[in-house]
C-alpha positions as CSV (number, residue, x, y, z in Angstrom):
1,X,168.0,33.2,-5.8
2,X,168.7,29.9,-4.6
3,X,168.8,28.7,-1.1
4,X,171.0,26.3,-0.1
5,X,170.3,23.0,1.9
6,X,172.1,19.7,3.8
7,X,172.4,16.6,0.5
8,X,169.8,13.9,1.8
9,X,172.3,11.0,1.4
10,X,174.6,11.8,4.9
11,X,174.7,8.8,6.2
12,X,172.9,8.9,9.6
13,X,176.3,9.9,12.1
14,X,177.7,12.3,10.4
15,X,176.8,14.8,13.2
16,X,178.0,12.2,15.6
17,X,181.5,12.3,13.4
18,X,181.7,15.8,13.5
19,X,180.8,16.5,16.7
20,X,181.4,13.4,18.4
21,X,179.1,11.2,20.7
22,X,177.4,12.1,24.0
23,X,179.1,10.3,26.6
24,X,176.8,7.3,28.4
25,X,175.7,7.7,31.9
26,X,176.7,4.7,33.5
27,X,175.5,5.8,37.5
28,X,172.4,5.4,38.6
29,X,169.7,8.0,38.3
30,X,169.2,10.4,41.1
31,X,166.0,9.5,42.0
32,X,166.7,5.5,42.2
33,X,168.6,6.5,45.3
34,X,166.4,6.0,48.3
35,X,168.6,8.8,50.2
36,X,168.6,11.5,47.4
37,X,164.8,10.7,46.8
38,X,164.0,10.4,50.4
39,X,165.7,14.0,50.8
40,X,163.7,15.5,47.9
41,X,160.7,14.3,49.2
42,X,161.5,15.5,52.9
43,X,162.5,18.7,51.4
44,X,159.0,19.3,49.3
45,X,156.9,18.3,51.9
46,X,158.7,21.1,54.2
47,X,158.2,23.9,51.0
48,X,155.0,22.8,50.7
49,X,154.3,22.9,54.5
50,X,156.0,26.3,55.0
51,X,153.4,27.7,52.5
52,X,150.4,26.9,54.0
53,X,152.0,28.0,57.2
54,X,152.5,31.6,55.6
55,X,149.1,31.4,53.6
56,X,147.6,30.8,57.1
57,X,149.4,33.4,59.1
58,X,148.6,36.0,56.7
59,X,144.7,35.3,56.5
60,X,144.2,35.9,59.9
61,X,144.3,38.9,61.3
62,X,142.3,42.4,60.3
63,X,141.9,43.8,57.1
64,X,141.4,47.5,55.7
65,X,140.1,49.3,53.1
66,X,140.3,53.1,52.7
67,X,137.0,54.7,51.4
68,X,137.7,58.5,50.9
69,X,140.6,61.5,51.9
70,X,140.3,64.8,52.4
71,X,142.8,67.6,52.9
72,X,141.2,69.9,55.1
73,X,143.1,72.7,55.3
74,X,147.1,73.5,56.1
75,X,147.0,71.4,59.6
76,X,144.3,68.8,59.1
77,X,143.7,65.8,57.2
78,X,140.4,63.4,57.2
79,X,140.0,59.8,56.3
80,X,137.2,57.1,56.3
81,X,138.1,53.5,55.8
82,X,136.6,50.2,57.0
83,X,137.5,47.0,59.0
84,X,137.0,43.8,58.6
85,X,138.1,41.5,61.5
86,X,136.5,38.4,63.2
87,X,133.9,40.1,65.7
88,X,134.8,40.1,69.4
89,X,138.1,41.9,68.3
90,X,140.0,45.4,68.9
91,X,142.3,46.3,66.5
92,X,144.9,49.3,66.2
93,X,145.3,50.9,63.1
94,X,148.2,53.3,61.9
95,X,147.3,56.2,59.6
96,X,150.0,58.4,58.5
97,X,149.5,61.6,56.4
98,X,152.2,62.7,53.4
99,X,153.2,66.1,51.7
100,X,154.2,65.9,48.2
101,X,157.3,64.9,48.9
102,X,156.5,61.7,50.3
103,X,157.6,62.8,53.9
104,X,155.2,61.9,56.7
105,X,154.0,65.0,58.1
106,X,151.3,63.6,60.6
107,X,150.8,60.1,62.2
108,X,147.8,58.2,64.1
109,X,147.3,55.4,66.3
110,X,143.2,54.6,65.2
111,X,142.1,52.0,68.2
112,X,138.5,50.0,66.9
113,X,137.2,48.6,69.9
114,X,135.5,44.9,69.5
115,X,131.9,44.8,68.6
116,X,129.8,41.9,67.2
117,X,130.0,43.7,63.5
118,X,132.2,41.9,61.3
119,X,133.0,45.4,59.7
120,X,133.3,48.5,60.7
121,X,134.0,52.4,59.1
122,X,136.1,54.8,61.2
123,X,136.1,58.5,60.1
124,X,139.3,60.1,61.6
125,X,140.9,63.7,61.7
126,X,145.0,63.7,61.3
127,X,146.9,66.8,62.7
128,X,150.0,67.6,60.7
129,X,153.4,69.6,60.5
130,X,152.4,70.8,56.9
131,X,150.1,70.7,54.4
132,X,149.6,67.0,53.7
133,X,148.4,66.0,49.7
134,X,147.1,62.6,51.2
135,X,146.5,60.4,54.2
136,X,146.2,56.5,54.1
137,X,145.9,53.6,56.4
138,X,149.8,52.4,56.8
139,X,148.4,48.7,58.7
140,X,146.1,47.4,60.8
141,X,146.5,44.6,63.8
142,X,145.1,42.9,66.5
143,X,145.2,44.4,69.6
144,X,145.3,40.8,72.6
């Protein structure tokens, strides 16, 4: 079995023969143009801006966590979760309740009054249409 490979005396353009040269940029490079390099750095500055804006935005505000669910019977559903929000503020949380087919069958407007705790548990009871296989917090917010 022999394998087969390029001769070692090509002289050195044959690839440029057979597949010819690149052509030379003669214009200057994008970034050697104050305008196009005063654009991307404009335009970097506002990505870079516009994620700390979002980053920002999004850490402020109340968080949740849900602890336990139980399925009380064919009308009733229970749920404990905590808080965490900057003390001094209410916030209203939604909990919604689903039956196996993902439909909501009950919904609850949860309101946590301020208090000096940083975080707090709230143990709630949702009524439903049906019987519900689980019940979470859907999101929680600041109420002004």
């Amino acid at each position: 079995m022999s394998s087969r490979q390029a001769p070692r005396d090509l002289p050195p353009d044959v690839l440029a023969q057979r597949y010819g040269r690149r052509p030379r940029r003669t214009g200057r490079r994008w970034y050697r143009s104050p305008v196009r390099l005063g654009a991307a750095i404009v335009g970097a500055v506002l990505v870079i801006a516009y994620g700390v804006w979002v980053s920002v935005a999004q850490s402020s505000g109340a968080a949740y966590q849900e602890i336990s669910h139980t399925i009380v019977d064919d009308r009733t559903a229970e749920i404990r979760f905590s808080v965490t929000r900057e003390p001094g503020t209410a916030v209203r949380c939604q909990v919604h309740a689903l039956d196996d087919g993902s439909s909501e069958v009950g919904l609850l407007q949860v309101d946590v009054p301020a208090s000096n705790e940083r975080d707090v548990q709230e143990s709630v009871q949702v009524r439903t249409t049906s019987r519900a296989v689980t019940v979470g917090v859907e999101s929680c917010s600041t109420v002004e």
